[in-house]
GULO-741847 format. One record per residue (C-alpha): x, y, z; residue in one letter. Coordinates in nm, 2 decimals. Last residue first. Layout:
GULO-741847
PT      x      y      z rest
PT      X      Y      Z    A
...
end
This chain:
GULO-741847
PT      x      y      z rest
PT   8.98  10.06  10.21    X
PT   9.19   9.73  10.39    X
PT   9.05   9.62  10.71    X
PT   9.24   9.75  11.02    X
PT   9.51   9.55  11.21    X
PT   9.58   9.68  11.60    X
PT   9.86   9.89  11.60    X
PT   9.68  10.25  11.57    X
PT   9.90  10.37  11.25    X
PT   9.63  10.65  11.13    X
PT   9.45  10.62  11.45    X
PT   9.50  11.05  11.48    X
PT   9.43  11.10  11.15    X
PT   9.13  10.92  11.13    X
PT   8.98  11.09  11.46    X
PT   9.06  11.42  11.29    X
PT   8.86  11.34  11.01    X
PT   8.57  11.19  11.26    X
PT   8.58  11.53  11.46    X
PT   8.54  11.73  11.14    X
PT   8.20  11.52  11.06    X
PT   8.06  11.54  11.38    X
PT   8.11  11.96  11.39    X
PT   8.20  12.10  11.70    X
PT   8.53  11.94  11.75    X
PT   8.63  12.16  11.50    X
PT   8.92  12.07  11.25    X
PT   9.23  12.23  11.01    X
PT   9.22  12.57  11.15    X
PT   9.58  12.57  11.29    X
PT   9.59  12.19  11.29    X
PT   9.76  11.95  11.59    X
PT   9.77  11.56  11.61    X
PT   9.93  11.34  11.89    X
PT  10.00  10.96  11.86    X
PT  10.10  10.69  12.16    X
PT  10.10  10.27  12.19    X
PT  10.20  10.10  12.44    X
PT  10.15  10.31  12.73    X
PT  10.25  10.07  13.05    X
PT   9.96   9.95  13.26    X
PT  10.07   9.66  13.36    X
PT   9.76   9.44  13.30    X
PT   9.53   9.63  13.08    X
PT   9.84   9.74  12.83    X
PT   9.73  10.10  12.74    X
PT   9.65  10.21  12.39    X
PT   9.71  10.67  12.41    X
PT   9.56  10.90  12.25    X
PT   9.61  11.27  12.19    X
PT   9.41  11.56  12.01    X
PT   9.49  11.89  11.91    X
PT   9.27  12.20  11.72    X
PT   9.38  12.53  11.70    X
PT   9.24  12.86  11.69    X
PT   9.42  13.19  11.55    X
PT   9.73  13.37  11.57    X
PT   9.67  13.71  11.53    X
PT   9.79  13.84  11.21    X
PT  10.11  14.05  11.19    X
PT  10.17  14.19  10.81    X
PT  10.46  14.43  10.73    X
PT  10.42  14.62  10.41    X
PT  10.28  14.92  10.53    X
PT   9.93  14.89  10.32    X
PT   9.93  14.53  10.29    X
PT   9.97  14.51  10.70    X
PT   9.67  14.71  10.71    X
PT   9.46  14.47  10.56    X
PT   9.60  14.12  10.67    X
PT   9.58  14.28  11.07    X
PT   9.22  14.39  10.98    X
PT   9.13  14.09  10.88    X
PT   9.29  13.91  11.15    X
PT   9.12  14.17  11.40    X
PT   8.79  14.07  11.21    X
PT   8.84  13.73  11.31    X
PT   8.91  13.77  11.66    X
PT   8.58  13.99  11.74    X
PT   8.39  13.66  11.54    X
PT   8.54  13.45  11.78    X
PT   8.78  13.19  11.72    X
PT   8.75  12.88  11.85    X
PT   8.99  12.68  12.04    X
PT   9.00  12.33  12.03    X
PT   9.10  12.01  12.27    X
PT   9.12  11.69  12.24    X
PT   9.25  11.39  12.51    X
PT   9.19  11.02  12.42    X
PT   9.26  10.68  12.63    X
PT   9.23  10.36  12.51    X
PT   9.23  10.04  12.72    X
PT   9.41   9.68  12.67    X
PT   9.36   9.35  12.69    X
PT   8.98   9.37  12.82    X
PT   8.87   9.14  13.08    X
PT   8.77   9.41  13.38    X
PT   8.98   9.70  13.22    X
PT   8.90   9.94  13.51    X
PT   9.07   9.74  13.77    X
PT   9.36   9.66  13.58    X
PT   9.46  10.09  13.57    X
PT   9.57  10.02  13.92    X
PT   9.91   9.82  13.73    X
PT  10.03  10.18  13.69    X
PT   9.97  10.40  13.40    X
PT  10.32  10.36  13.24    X
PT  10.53  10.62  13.05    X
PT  10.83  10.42  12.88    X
PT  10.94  10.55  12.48    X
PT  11.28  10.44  12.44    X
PT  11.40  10.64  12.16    X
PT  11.10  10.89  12.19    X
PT  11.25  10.95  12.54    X
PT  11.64  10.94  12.43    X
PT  11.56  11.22  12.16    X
PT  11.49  11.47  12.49    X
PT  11.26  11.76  12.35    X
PT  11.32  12.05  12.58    X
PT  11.55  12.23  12.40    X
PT  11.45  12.18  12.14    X
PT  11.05  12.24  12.07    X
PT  10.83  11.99  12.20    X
PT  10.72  11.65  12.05    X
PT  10.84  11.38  12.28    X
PT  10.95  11.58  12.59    X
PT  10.65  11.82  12.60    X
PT  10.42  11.61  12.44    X
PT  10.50  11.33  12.65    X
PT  10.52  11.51  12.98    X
PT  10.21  11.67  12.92    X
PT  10.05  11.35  12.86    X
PT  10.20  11.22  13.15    X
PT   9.99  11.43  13.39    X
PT   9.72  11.39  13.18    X
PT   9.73  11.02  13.25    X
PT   9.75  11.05  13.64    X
PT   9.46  11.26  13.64    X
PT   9.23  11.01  13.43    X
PT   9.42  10.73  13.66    X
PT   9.30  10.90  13.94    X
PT   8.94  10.96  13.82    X
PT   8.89  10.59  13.68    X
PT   9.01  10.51  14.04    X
PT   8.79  10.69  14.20    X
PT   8.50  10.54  14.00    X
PT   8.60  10.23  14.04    X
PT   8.56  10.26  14.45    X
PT   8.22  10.46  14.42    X
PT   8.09  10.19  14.21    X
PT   8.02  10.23  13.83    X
PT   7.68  10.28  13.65    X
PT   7.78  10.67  13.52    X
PT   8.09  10.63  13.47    X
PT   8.04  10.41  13.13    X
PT   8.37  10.23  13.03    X
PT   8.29  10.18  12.67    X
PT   8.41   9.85  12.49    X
PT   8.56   9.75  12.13    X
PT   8.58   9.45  12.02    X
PT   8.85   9.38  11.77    X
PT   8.84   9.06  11.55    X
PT   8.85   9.28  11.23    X
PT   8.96   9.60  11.28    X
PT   8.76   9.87  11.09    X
PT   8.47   9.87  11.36    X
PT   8.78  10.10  11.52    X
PT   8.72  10.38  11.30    X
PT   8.33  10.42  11.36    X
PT   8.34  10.36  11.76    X
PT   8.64  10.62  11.76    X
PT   8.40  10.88  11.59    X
PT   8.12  10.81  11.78    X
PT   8.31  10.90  12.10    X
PT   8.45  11.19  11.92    X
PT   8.15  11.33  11.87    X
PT   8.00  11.30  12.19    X
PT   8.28  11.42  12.35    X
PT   8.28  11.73  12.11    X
PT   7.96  11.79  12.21    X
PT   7.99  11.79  12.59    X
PT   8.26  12.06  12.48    X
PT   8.09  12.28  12.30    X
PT   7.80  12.25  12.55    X
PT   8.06  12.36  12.83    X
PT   8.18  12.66  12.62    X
PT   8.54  12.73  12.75    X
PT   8.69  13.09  12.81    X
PT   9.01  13.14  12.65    X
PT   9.11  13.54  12.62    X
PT   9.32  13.62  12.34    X
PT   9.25  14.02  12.32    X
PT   8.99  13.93  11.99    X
PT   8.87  13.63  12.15    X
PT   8.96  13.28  12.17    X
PT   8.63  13.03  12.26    X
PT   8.73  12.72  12.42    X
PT   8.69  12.37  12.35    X
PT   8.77  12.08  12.61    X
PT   8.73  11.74  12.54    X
PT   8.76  11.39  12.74    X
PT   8.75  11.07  12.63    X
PT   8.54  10.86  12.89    X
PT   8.76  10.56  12.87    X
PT   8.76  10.31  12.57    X
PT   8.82   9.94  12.69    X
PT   9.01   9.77  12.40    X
PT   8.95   9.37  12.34    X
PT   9.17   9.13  12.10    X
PT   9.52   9.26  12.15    X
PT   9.75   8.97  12.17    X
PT   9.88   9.03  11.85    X
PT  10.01   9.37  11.98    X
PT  10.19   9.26  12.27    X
PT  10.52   9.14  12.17    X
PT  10.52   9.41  11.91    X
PT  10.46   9.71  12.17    X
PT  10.73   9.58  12.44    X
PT  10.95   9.87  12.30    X
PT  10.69  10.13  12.35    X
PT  10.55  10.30  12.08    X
PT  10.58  10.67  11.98    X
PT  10.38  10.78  11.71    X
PT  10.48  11.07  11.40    X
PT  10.26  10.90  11.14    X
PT  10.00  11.11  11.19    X
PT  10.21  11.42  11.09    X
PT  10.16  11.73  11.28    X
PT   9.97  12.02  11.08    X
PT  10.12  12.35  10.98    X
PT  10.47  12.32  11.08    X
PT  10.55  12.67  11.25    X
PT  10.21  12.75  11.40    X
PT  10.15  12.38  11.48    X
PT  10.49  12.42  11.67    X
PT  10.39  12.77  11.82    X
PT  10.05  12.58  11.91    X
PT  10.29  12.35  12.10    X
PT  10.45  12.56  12.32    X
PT  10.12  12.74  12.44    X
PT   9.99  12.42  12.47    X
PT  10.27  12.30  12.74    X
PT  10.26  12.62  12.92    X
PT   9.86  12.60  12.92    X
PT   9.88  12.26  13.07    X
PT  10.18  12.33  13.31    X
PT   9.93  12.58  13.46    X
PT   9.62  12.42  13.47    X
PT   9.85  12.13  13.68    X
PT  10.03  12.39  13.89    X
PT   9.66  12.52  13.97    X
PT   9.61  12.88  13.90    X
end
């Protein structure tokens, strides 16, 4: 397994046993970067990059095995999604970096700084988020990840760009009948160990276009709570997740 793949399902192990322990992560737990409200009036344009979304199914024995049309569809949805909270902000165009019309040269870079950006999402969840010991105060404190100044290239004249990670795990049928079993037989001896079941997290991140530092971050995590699956779900969990984005939203 890749050291990447690897640090990925270490990381998501960790936090499912946080979603597991706190039920569903605040929205209002962000972390913004110290240069945040110098920028944030400036903010007129956001690029959106190809968000990208994996589900998986869980089975009964825990197995992960992801269902590419699941997926495609969750982009979808929570491309739509983001396009319907963001309309909220007045004066606030919002723009879609398409891959598919984009020169070679652009479109390596779009794939480096995609890389590059999961690489610091683990880090952030890890050491913003995690579990003690390995959540550092001093990093939420003075939260600085940056992007590099490459990211410029991909922004054309935007101010800043948006960049969204979800994933979801569903369970099976075979895994919810072992949690029904689990719930029954632990009634009968009084001790009651159910299989932990899917979850459902999503990250994004408001980039400054020009030096590529993350301005803006917020993670959200349900046991059960959302699936990507289903359009409606998506844009619930979308809300959540841009429920403090920094850009001014018309009131409800």
């Amino acid at each position: 397994m890749k050291p990447i793949i690897l640090a990925k399902r270490i990381c998501m192990l960790l936090l499912a046993c946080c979603i597991a322990a706190c039920a569903t992560q605040p929205a209002s737990s962000s972390r913004v970067n110290p240069g945040l409200q110098q920028k944030r009036g400036l903010i007129r344009t956001v690029m959106l990059l190809p968000p990208v979304a994996h589900v998986e199914s869980l089975s009964a024995g825990g197995v992960q095995e992801e269902q590419e049309e699941w997926s495609k569809q969750a982009e979808t949805n929570v491309i739509t999604a983001l396009q319907g909270q963001l309309k909220r902000r007045p004066g606030l165009q919002l723009e879609y970096l398409s891959p598919d019309s984009l020169p070679p040269e652009t479109k390596a870079n779009l794939a480096e700084t995609q890389a590059l950006f999961d690489a610091v999402n683990i880090s952030i969840l890890l050491h913003t988020y995690g579990p003690d010991p390995i959540r550092f105060p001093d990093k939420v404190d003075n939260f600085d990840y940056s992007l590099g100044k490459e990211v410029n290239q991909l922004a054309g004249q935007a101010d800043a760009l948006l960049i969204v990670r979800a994933e979801d795990h569903i369970s099976t049928e075979g895994r919810k009948a072992l949690q029904a079993a689990n719930v029954i037989l632990g009634a009968l001896v009084g001790v009651v160990i159910v299989p932990a079941g899917g979850t459902t997290m999503a990250s994004v991140a408001l980039v400054d276009a020009r030096s590529g530092s993350l301005l803006w971050y917020n993670w959200v995590g349900s046991s059960g709570g959302y699936d990507l699956r289903e359009a409606a779900s998506t844009s619930s969990l979308i809300k959540d997740l841009l429920a403090d984005f920094p850009v001014k939203q018309t009131p409800l």
